[in-house]
N, C-alpha and C positions, 0 to 999 in steps of 0.2 A: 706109473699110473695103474691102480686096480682095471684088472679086466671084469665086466660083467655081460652075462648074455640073459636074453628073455625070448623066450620061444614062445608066439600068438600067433595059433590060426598060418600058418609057415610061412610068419615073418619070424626070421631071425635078427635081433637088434645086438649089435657087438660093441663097443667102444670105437671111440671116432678112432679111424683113419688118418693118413696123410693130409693136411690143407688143401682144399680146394684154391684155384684162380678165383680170383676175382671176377665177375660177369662183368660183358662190356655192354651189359644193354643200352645205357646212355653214351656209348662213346662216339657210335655212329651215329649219322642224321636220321631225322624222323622222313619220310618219305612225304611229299608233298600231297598237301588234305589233311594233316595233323590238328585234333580238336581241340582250340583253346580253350572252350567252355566247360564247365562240369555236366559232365553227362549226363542228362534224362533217366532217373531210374526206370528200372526195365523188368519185366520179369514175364520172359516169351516160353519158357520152359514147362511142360508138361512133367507136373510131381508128382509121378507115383513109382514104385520101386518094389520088383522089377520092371522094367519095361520093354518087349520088343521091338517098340519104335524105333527106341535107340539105337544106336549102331555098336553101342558097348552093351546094350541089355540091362541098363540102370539108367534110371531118367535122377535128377538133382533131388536132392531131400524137400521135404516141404516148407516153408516157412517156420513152422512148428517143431521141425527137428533139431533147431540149433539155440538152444534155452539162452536168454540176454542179449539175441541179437535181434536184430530186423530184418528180411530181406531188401535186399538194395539192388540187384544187379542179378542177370541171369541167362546166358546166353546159350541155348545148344548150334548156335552156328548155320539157322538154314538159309535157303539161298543158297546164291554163287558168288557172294562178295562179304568183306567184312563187316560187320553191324557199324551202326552207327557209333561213333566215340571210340575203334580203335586204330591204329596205322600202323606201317609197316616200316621197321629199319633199314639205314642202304647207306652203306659205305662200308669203310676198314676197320673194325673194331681196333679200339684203343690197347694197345699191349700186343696184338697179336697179327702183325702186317701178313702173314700168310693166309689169312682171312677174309672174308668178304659177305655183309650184308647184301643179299639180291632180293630186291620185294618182290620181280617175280618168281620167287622159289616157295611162295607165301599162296595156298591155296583154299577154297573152302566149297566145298561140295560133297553134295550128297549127306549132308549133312554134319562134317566134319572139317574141323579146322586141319590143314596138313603143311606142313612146314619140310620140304624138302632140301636134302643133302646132297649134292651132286658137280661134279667138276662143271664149270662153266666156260664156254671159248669166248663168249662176251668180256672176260676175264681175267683174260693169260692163263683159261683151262684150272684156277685156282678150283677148291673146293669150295663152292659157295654155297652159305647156308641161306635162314631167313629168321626174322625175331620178328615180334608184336606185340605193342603195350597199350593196356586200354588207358590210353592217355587223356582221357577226358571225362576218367571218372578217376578222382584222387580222395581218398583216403585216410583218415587218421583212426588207427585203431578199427576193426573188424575184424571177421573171419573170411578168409578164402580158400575155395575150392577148384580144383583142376581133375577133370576124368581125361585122363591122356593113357598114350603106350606106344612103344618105342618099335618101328618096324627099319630092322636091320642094326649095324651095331658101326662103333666107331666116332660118331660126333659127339660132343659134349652138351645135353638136354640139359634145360634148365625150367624150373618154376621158380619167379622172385617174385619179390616185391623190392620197388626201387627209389630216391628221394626225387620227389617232386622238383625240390631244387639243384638237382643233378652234384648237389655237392657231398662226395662219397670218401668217406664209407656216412651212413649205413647202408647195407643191403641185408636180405633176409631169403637165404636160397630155401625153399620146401620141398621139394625136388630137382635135384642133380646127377645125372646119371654122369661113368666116366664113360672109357670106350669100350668097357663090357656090357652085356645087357643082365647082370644081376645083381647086381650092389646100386643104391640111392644112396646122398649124402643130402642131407638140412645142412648150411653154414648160418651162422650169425657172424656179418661182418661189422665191428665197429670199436669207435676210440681210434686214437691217433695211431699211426703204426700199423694201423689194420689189423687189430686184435680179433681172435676169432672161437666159437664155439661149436663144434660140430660133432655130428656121428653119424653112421653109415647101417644102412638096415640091406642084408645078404636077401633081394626079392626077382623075382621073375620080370624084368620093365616090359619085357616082349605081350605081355599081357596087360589088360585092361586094370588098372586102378585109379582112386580117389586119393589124390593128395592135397593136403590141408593146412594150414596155419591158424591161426588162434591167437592175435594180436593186441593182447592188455595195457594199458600203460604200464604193469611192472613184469611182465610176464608175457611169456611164447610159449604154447603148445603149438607142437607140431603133429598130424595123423594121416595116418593113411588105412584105406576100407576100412575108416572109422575107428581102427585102433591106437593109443597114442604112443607113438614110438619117438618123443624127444618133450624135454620142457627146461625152459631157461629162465631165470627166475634174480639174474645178473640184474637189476636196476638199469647200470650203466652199458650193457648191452641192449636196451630195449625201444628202438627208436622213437621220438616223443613228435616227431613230425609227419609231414602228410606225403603219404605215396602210392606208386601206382601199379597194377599187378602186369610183369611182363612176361615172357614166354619166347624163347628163342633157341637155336640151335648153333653150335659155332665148334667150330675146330682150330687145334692148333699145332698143324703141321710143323715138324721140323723144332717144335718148341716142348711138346708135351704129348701123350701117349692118344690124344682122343684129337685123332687123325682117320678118316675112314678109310679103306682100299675099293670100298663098293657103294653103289648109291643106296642112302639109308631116308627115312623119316622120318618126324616127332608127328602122331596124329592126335587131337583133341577132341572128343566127342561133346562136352561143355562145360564151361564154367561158371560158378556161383558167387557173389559177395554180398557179405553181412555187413550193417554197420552195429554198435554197441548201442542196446537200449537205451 
């Protein structure tokens, strides 16, 4: 395979990596309160950039910033509990029995969604993470946006998007960290066999970034602080059905290297979704 590198702004973008796992965001159950309806568009977000407000110092683009879309969704998280139309994951991710969804490891204050890593004795002491999908706003085609950052190292972070009809593949990772905190992986999971497309950009997670997707019926850009660092352009990679944007943390002790030794975090300052004009 050609190697190529592109240097933006100190992203370094290299050629994919090793395959990512598959995410278990649907394996486990939705946590009771799970919204059957399609979610109430929303847009509680304060747009202007920068912002102090924020707890990253960037508040979400404006409407106007994302050419062919709409704004549809838009959440920075305040309060002390989840907005309306998301829930929380809880049980044993599928593939990965040294794991465990705990919805209380799922918090949100102060402005920030935080999704905690940490052995639990509720548990047998496992390391129990936490996931959330806004399951009540689903999807065909859009744009989405995640301002997250990774505090401590060791779990496997994820930004997807996932099928509505839980029948997988497809999936669409936009953010995947492993159990280092400077490399991200985009996967494209799909087609029989679990065929897949990915690459890895060498970045800092320990800090605050914008990560993105760009979801065409024939095409995927993928970005982060607005630079585009992936596009897929595969037809038959490009899922044609409705899904939902998830977000969770999971480890896989004793299987695979994104295992932590210390209690870590996934924090989310907010997210944004577009649908296509």
């Amino acid at each position: 395979m050609a190697r190529r590198t592109l240097l933006v702004a100190a992203l370094l973008v290299l050629t994919a990596g090793p395959p990512l796992a598959a995410s278990a965001a649907a394996s486990a159950s939705v946590a009771p309160g799970a919204a059957a309806t399609q979610a109430r568009a929303a847009a509680t977000c304060a747009h202007a950039t920068p912002s102090y407000d924020e707890p990253s110092h960037l508040a979400p683009p404006a409407t106007i910033a994302v050419r062919g879309y709409t704004l549809a969704y838009c959440s920075d998280f305040t309060g002390s509990s989840l907005p309306w139309g998301w829930d929380k994951f809880s049980g044993v991710p599928k593939g990965d029995p040294s794991g465990y969804f705990e919805p209380g490891h799922v918090h949100v204050r102060n402005g920030i969604l935080k999704i905690d890593t940490s052995r639990d004795p509720g548990h047998g002491n496992v390391w129990a993470t936490g996931g959330v999908c806004h399951c009540g706003a689903h999807r065909t085609y859009g744009a989405f946006f995640v301002r997250s950052r990774s505090i401590g190292v060791g779990p496997d972070n994820v930004e997807l998007l996932w099928p509505v009809a839980h029948v997988w593949p497809p999936e669409i990772d936009f953010n995947e960290s492993s159990e280092h905190p400077w490399n991200s992986t985009w996967t494209v999971h799909y087609g029989p066999g679990d065929k897949r497309l990915y690459r890895t950009a060498w970045i800092n997670l320990l800090g605050w970034h914008t990560w993105g997707v760009y979801w065409a019926p024939r095409s995927l850009t993928f970005t982060v602080d607005g630079f585009v660092w992936g596009t897929v352009k595969t037809t038959a990679a490009v899922p044609a059905g409705a899904m939902t944007l998830d977000i969770q943390s999971q480890t896989y002790c004793g299987l695979a290297p994104e295992c932590p030794t210390a209690p870590a975090s996934l924090q989310v300052d907010w997210v944004e979704e577009f649908a296509r004009a």
